[in-house]
Biopython code that builds the backbone (N, CA, C, O; Angstrom):
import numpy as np
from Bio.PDB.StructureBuilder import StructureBuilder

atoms = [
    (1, "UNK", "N", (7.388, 11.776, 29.777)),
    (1, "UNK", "CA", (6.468, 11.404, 28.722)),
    (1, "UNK", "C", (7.119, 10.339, 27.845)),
    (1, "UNK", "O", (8.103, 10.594, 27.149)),
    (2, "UNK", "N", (6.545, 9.141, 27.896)),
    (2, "UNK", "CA", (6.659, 8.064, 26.729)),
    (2, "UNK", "C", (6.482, 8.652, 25.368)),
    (2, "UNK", "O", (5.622, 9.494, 25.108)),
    (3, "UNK", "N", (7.465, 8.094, 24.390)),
    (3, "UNK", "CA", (7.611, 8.214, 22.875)),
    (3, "UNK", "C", (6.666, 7.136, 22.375)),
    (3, "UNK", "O", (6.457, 6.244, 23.197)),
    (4, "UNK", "N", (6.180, 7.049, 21.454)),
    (4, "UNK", "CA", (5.519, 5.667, 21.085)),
    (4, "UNK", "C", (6.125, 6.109, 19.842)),
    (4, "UNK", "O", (6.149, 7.189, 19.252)),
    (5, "UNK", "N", (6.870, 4.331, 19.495)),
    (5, "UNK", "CA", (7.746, 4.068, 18.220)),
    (5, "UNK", "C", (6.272, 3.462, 17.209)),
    (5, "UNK", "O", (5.582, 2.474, 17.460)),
    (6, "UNK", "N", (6.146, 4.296, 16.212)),
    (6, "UNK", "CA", (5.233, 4.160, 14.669)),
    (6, "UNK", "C", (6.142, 3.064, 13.974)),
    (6, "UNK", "O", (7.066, 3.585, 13.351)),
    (7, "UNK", "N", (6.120, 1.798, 13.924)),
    (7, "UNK", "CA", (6.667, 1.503, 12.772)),
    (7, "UNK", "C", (5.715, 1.112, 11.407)),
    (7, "UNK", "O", (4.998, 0.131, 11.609)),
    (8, "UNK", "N", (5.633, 1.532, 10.474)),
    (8, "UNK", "CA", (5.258, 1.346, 9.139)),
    (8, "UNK", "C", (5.527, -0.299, 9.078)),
    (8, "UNK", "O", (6.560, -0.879, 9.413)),
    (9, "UNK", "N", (4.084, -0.982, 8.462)),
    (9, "UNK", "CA", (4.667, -2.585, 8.236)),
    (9, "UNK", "C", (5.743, -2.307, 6.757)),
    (9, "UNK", "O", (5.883, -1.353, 5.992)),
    (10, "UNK", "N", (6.266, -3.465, 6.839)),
    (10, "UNK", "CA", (7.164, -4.045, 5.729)),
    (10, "UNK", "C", (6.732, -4.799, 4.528)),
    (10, "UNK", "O", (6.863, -6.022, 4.574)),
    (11, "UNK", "N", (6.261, -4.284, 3.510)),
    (11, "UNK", "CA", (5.635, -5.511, 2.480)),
    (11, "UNK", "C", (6.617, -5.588, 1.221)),
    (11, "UNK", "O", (6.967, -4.738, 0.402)),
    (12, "UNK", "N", (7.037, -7.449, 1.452)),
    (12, "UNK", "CA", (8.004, -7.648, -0.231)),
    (12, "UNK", "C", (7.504, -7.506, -1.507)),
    (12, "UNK", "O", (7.068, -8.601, -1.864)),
    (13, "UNK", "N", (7.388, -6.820, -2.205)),
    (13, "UNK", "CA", (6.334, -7.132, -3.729)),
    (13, "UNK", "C", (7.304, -8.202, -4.547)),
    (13, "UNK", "O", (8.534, -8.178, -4.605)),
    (14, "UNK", "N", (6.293, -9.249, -5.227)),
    (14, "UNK", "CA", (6.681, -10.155, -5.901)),
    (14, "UNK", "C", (7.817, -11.144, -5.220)),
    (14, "UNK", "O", (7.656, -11.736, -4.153)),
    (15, "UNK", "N", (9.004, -11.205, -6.053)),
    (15, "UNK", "CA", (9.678, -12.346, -5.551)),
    (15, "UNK", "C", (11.002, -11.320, -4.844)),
    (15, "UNK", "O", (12.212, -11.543, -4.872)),
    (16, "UNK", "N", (10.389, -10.353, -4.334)),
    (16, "UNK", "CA", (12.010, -9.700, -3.358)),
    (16, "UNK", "C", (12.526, -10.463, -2.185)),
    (16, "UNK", "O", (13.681, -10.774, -1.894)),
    (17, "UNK", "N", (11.051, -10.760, -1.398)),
    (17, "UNK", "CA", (11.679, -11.471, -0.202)),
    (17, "UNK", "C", (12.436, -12.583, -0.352)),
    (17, "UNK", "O", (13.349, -12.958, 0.385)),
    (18, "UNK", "N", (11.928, -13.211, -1.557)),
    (18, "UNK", "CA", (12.816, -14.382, -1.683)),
    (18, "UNK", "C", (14.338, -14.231, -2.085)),
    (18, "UNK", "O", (15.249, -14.879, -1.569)),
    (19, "UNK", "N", (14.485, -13.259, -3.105)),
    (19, "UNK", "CA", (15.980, -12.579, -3.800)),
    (19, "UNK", "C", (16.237, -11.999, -2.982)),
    (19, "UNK", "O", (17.267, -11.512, -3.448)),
    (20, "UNK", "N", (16.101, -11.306, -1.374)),
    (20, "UNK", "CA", (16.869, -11.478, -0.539)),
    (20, "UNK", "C", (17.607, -12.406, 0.102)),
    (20, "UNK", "O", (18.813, -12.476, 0.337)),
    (21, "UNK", "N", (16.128, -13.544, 0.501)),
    (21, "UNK", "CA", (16.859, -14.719, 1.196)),
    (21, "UNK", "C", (17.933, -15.620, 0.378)),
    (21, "UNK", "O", (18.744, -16.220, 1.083)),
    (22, "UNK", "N", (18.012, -15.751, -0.726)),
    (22, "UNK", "CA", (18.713, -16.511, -1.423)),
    (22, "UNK", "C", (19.946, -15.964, -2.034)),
    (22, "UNK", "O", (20.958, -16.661, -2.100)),
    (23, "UNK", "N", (19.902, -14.383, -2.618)),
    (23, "UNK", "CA", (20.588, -13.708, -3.385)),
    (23, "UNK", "C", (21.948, -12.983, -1.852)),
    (23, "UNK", "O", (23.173, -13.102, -1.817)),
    (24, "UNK", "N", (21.268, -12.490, -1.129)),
    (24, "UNK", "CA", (22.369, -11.860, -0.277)),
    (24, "UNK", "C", (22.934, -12.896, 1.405)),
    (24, "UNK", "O", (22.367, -13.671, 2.176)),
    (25, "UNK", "N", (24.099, -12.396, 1.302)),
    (25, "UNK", "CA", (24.638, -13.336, 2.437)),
    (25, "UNK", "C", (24.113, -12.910, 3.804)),
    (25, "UNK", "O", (23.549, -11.833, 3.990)),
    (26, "UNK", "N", (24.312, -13.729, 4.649)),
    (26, "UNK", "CA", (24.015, -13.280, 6.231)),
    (26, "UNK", "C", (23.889, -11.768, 6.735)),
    (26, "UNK", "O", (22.942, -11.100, 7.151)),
    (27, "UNK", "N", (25.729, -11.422, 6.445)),
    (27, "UNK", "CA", (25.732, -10.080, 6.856)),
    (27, "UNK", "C", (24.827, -8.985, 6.437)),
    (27, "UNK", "O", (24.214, -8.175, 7.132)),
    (28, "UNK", "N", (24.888, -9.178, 4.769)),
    (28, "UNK", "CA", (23.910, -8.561, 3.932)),
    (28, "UNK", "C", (22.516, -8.131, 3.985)),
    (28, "UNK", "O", (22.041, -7.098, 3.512)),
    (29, "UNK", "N", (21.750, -9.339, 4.813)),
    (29, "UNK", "CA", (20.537, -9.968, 4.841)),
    (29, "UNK", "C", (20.125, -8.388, 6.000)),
    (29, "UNK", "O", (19.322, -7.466, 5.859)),
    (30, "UNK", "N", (21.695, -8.913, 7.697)),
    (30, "UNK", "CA", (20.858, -8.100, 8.741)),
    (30, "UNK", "C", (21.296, -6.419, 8.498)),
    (30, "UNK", "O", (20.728, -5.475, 9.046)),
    (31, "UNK", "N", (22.153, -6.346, 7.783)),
    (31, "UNK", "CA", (22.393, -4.986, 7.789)),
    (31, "UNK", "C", (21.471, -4.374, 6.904)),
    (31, "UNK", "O", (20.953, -3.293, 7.183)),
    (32, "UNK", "N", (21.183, -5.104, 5.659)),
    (32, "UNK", "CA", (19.594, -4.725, 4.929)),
    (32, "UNK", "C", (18.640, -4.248, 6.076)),
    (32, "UNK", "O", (18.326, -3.138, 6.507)),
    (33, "UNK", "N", (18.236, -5.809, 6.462)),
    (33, "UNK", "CA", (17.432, -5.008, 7.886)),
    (33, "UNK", "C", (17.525, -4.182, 9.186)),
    (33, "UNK", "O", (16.901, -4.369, 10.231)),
    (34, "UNK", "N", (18.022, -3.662, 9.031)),
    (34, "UNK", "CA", (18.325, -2.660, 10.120)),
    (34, "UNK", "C", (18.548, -1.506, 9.369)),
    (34, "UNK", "O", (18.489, -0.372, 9.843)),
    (35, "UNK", "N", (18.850, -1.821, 7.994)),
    (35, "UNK", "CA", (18.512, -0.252, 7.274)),
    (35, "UNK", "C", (16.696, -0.343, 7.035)),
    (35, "UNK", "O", (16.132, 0.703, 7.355)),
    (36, "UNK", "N", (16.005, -1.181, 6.649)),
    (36, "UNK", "CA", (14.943, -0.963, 6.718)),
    (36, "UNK", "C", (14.368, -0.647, 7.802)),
    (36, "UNK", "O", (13.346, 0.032, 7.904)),
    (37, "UNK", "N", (14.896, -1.047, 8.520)),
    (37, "UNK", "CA", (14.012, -0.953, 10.116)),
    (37, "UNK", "C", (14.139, 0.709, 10.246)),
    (37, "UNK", "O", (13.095, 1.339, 10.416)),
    (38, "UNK", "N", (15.276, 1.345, 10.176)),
    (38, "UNK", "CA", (15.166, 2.705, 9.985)),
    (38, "UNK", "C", (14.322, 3.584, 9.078)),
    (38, "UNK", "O", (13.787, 4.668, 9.314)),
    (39, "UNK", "N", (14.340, 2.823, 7.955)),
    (39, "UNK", "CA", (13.178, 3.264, 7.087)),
    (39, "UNK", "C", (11.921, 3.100, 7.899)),
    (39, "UNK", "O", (11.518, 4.217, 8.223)),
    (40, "UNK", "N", (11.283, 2.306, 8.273)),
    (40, "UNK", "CA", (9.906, 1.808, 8.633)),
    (40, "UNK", "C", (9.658, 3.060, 10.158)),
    (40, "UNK", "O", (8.623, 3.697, 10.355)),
    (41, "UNK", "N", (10.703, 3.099, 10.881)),
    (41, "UNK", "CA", (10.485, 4.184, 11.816)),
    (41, "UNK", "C", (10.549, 5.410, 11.387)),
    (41, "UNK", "O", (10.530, 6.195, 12.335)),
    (42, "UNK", "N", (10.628, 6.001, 10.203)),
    (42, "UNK", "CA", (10.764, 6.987, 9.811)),
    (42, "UNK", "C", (12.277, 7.708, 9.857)),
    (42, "UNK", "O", (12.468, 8.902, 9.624)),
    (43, "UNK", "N", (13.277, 6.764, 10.196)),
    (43, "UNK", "CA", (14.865, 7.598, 10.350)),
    (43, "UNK", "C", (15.130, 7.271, 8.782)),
    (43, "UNK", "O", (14.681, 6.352, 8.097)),
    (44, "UNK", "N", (16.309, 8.690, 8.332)),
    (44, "UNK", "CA", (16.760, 8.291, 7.268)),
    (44, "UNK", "C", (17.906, 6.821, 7.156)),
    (44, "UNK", "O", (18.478, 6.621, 8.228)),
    (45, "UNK", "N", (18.289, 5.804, 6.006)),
    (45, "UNK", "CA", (18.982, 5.146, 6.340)),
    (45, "UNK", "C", (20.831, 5.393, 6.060)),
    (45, "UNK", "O", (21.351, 6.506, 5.978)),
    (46, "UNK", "N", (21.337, 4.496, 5.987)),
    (46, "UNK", "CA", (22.805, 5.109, 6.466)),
    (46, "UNK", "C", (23.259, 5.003, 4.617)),
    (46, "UNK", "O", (24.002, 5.957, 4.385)),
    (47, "UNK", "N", (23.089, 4.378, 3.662)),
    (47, "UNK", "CA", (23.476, 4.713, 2.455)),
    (47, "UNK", "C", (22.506, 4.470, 1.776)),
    (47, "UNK", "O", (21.809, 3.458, 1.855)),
    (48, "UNK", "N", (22.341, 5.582, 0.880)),
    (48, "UNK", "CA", (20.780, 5.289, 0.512)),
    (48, "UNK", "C", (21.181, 6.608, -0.966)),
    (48, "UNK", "O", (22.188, 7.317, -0.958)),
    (49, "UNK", "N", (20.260, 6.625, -1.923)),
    (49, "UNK", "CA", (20.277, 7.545, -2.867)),
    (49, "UNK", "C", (18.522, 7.735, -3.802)),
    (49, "UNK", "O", (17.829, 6.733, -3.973)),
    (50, "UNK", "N", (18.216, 8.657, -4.129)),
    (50, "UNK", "CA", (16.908, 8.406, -4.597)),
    (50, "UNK", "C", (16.907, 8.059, -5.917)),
    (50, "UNK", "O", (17.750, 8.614, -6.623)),
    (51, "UNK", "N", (16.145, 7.255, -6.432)),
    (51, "UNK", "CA", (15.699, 6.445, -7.633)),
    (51, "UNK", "C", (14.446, 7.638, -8.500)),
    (51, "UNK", "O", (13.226, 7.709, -8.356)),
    (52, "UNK", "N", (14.784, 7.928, -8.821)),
    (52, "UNK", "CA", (13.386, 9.067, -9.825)),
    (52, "UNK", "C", (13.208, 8.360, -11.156)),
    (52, "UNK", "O", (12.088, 8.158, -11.626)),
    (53, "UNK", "N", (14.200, 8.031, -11.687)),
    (53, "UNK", "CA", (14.038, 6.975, -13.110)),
    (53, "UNK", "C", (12.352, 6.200, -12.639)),
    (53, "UNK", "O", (11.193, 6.396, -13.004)),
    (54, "UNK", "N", (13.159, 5.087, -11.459)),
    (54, "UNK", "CA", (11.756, 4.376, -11.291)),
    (54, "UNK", "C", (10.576, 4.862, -11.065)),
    (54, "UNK", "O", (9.533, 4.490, -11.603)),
    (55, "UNK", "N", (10.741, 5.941, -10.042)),
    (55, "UNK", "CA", (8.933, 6.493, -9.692)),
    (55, "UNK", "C", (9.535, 7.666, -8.801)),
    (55, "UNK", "O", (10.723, 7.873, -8.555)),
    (56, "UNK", "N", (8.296, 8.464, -8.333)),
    (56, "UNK", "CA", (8.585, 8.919, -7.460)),
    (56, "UNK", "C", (8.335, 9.090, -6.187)),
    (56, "UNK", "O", (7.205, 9.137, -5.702)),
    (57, "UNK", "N", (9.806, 9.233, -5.339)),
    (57, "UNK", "CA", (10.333, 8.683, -3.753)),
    (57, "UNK", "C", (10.811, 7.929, -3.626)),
    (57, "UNK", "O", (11.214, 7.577, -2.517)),
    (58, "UNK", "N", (11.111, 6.981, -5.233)),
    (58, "UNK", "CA", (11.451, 5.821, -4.886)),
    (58, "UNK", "C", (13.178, 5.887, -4.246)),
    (58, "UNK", "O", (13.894, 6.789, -4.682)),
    (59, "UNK", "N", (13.691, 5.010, -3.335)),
    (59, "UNK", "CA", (14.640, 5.122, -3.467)),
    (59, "UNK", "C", (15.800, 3.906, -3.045)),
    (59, "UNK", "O", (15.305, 3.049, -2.313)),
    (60, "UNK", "N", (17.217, 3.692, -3.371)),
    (60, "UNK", "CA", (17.830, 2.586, -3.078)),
    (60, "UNK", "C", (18.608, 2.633, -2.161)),
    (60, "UNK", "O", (19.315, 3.628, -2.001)),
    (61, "UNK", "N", (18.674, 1.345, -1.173)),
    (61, "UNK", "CA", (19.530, 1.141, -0.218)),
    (61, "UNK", "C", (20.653, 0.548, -0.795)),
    (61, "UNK", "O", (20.530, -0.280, -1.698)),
    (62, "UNK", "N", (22.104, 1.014, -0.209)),
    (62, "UNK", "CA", (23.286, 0.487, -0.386)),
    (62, "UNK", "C", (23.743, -0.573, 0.264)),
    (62, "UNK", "O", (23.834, -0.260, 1.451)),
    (63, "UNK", "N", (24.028, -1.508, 0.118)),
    (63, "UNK", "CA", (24.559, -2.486, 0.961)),
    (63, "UNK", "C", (25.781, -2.961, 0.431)),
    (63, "UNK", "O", (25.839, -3.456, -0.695)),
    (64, "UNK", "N", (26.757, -2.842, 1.172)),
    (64, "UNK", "CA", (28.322, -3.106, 1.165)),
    (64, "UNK", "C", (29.311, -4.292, 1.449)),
    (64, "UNK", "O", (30.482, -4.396, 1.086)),
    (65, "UNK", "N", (28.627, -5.068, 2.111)),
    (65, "UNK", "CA", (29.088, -6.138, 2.911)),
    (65, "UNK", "C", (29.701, -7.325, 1.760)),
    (65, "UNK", "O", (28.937, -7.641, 0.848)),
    (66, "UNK", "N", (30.699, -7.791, 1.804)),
    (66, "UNK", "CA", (31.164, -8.889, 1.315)),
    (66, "UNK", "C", (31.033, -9.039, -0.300)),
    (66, "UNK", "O", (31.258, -10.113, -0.858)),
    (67, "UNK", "N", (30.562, -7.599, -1.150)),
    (67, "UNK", "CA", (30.274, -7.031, -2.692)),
    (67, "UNK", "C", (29.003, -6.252, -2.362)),
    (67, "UNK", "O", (28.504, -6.075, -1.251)),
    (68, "UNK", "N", (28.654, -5.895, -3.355)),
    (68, "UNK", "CA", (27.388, -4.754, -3.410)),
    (68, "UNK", "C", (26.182, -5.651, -3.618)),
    (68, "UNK", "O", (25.965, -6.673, -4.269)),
    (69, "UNK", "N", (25.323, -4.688, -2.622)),
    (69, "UNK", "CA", (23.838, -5.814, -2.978)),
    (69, "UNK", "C", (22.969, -3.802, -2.966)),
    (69, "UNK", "O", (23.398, -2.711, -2.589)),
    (70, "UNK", "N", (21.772, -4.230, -3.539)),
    (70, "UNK", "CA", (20.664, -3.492, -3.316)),
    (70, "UNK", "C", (19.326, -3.596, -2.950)),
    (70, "UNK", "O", (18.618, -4.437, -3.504)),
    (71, "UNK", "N", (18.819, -2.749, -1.966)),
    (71, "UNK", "CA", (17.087, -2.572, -2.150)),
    (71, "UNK", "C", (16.379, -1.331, -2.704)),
    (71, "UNK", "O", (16.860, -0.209, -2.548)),
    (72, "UNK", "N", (15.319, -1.533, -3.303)),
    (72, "UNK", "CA", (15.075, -0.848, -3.987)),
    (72, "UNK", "C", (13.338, -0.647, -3.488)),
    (72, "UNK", "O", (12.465, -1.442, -3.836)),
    (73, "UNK", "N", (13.045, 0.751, -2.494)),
    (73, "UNK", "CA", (11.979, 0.528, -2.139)),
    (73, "UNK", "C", (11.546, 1.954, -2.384)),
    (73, "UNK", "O", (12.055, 2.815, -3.102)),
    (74, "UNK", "N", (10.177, 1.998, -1.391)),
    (74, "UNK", "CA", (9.724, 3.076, -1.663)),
    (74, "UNK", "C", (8.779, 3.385, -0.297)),
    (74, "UNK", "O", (7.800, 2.702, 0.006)),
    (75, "UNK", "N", (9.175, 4.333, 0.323)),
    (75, "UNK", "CA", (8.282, 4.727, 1.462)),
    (75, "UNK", "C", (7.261, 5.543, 2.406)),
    (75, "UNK", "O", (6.964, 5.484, 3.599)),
    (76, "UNK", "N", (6.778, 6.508, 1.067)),
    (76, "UNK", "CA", (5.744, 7.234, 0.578)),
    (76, "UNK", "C", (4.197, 7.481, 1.436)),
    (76, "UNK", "O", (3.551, 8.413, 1.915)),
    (77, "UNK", "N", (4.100, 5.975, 1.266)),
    (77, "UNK", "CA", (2.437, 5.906, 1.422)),
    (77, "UNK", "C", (2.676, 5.504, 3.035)),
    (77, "UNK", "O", (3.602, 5.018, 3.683)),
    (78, "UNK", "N", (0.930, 6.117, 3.396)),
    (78, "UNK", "CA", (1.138, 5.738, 4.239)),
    (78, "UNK", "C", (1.276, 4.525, 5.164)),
    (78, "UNK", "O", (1.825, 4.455, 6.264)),
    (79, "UNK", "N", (0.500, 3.375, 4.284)),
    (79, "UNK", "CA", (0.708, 2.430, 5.195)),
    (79, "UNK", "C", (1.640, 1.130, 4.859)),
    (79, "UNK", "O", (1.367, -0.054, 5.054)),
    (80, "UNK", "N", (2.594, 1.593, 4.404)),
    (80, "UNK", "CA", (3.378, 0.385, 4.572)),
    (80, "UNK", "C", (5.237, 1.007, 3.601)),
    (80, "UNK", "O", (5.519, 1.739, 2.652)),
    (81, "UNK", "N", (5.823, 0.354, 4.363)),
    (81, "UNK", "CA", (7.006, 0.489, 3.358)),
    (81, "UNK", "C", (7.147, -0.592, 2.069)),
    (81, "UNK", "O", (7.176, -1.774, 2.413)),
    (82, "UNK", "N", (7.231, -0.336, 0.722)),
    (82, "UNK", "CA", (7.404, -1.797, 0.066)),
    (82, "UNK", "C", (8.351, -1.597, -0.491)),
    (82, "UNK", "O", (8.645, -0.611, -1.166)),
    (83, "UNK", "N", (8.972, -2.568, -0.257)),
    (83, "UNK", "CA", (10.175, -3.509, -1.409)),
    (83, "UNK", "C", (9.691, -3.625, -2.270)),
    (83, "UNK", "O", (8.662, -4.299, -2.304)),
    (84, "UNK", "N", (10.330, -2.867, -3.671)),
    (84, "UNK", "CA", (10.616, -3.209, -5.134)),
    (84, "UNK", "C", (10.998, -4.415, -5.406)),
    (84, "UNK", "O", (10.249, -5.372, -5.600)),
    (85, "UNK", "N", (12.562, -4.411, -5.439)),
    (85, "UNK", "CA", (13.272, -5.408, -5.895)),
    (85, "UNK", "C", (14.698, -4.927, -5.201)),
    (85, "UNK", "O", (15.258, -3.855, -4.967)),
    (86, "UNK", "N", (14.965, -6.359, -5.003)),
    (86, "UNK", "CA", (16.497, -6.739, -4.301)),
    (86, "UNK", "C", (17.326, -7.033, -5.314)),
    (86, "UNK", "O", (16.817, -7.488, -6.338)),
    (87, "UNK", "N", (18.782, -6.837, -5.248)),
    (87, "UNK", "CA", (19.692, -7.722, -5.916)),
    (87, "UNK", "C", (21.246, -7.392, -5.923)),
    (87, "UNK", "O", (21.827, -6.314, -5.795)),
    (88, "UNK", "N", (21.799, -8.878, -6.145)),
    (88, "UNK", "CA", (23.281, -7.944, -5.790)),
    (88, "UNK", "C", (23.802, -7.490, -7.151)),
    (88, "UNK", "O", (23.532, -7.980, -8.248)),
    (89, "UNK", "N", (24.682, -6.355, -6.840)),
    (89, "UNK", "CA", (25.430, -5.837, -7.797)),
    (89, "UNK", "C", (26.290, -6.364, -8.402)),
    (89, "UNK", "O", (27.222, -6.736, -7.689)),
    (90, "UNK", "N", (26.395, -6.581, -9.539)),
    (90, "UNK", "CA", (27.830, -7.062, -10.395)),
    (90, "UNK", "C", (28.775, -6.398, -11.291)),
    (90, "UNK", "O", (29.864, -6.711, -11.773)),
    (91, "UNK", "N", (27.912, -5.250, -11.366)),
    (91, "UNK", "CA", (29.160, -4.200, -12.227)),
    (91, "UNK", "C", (29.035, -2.971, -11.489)),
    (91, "UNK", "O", (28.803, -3.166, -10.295)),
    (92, "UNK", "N", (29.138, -1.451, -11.925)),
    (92, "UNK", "CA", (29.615, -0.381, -11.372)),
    (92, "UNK", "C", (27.992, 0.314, -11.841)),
    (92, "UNK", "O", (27.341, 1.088, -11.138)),
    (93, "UNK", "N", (27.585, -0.220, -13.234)),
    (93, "UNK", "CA", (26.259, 0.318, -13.465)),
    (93, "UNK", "C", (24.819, -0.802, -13.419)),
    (93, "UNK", "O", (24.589, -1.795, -14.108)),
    (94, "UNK", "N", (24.099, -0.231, -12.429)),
    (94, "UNK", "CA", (22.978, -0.859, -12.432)),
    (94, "UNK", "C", (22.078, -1.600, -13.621)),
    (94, "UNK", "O", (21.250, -0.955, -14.265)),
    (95, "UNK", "N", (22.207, -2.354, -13.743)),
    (95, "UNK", "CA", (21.343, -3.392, -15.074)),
    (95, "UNK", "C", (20.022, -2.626, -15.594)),
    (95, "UNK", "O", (19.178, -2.606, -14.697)),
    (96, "UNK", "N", (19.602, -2.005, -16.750)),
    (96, "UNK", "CA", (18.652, -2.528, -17.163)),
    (96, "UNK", "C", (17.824, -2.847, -17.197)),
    (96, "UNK", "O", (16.815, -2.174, -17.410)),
    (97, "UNK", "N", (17.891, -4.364, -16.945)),
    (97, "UNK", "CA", (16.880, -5.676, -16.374)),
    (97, "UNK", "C", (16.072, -5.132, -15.184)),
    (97, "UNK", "O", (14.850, -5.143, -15.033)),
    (98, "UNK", "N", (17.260, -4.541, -14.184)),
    (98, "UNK", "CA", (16.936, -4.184, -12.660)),
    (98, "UNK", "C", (16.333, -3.027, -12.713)),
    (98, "UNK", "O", (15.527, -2.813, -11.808)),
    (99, "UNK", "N", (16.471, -2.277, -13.444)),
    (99, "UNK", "CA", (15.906, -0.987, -13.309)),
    (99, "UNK", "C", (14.266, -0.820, -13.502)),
    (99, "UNK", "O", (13.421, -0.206, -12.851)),
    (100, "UNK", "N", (14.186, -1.835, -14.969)),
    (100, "UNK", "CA", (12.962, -1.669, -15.386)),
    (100, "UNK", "C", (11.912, -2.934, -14.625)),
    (100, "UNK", "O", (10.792, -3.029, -15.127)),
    (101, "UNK", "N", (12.271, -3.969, -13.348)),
    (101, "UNK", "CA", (11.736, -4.854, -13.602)),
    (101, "UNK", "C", (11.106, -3.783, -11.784)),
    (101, "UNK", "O", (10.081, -4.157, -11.214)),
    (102, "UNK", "N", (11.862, -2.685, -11.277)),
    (102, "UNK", "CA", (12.237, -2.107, -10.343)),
    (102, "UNK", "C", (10.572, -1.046, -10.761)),
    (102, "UNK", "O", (9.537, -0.897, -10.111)),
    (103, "UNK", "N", (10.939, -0.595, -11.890)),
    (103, "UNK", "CA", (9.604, 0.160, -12.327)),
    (103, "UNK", "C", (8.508, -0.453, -12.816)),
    (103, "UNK", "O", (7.655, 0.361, -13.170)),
    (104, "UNK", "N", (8.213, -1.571, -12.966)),
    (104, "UNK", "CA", (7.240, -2.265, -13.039)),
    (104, "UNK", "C", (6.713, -2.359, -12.105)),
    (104, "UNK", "O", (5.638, -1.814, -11.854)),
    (105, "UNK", "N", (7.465, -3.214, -11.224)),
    (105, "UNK", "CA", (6.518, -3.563, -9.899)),
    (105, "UNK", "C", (6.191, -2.084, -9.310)),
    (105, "UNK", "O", (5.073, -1.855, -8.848)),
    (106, "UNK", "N", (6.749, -1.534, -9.327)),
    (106, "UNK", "CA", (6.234, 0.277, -8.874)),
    (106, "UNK", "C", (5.102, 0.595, -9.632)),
    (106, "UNK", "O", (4.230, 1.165, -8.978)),
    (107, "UNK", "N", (4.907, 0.445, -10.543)),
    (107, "UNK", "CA", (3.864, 1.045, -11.381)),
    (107, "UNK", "C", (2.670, 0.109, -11.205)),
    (107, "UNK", "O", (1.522, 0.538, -11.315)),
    (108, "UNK", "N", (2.934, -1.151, -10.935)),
    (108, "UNK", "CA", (1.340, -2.513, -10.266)),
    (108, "UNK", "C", (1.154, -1.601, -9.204)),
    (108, "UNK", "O", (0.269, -0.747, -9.253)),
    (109, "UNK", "N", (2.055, -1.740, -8.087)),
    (109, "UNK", "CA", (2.090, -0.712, -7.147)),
    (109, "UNK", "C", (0.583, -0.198, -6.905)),
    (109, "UNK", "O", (-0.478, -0.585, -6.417)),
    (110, "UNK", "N", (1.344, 1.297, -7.770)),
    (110, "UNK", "CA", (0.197, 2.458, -8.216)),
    (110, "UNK", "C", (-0.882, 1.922, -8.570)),
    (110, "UNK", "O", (-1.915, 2.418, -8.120)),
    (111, "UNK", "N", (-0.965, 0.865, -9.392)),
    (111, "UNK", "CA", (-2.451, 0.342, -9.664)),
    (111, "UNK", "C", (-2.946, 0.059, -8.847)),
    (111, "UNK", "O", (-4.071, 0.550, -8.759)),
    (112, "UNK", "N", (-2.463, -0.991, -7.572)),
    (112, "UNK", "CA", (-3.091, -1.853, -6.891)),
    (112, "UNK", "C", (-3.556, -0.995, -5.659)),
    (112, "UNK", "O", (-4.327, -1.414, -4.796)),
    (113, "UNK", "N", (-3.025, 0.186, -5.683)),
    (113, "UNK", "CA", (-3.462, 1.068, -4.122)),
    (113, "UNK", "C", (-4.725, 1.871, -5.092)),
    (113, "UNK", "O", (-5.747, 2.047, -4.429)),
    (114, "UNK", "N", (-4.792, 2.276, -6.250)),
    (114, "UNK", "CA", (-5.692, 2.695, -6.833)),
    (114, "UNK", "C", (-7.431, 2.199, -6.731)),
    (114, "UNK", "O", (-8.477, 2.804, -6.966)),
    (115, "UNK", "N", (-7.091, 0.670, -6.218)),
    (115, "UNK", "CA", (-8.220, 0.061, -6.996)),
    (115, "UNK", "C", (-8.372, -0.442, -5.741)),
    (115, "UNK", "O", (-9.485, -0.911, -5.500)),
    (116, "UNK", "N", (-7.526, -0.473, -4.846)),
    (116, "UNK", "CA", (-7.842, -0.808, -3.156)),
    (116, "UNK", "C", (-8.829, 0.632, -2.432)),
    (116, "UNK", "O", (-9.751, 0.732, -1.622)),
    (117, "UNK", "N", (-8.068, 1.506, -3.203)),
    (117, "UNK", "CA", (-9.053, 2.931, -1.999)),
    (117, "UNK", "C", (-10.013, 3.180, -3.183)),
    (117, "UNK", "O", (-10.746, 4.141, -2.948)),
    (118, "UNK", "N", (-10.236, 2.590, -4.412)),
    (118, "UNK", "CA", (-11.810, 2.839, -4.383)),
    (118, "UNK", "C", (-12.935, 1.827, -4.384)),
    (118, "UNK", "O", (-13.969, 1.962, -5.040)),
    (119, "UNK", "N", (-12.712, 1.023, -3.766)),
    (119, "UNK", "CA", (-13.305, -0.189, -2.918)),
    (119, "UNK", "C", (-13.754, 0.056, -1.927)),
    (119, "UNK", "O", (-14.228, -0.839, -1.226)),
]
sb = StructureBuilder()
sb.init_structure("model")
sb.init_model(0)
sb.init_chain("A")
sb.init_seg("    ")
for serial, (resi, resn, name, xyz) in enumerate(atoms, 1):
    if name == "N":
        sb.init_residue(resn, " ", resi, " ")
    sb.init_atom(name, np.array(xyz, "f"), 0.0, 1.0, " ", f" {name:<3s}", serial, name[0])
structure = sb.get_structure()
């Protein structure tokens, strides 16, 4: 008996895809993806911790490669995995800036699936 692989699409909210491409290096970029790709099939990924500040399920990928970078997603619903917000790390505690700009776009989010399923 054949398995059939589910993958969940991938959607960047706002300007993540881009603060990936620009913000993290090569290595960064594929090992990001291949932790998402585990996300999107439903495997857990290899460093990861949950985010509850921002919302909930939300949670962040670790990325190690060449300094600390992060994603910050959420993979809940059913149809799609989305990217929060990307960015690399520069101190030991997460910014602030990042946290709350992390719960924003989470919270459009919630609006925008709100106002899609009662359409």
């Amino acid at each position: 008996m054949k398995h059939i692989l589910v993958m969940k699409p991938l959607r960047f909210l706002a300007t993540s895809l881009q603060d990936l491409k620009t913000e993290f290096p090569v290595q960064a970029r594929r090992k990001a993806g291949f932790q998402l790709k585990n996300v999107q099939t439903g495997k857990p990924p290899g460093d990861w911790k949950p985010m509850p500040t921002i919302g909930a399920s939300v949670m962040e990928l670790r990325i190690r490669v060449n300094g600390e970078y992060r994603v910050i997603y959420v993979a809940k619903f059913v149809e799609a995995v989305y990217v929060l917000h990307v960015f690399a790390k520069k101190t030991s505690k997460t910014p602030k800036t990042d946290l709350d700009l992390a719960r924003r776009r989470y919270q459009q989010l919630l609006i925008d699936r709100q106002k899609l399923w009662k359409s």
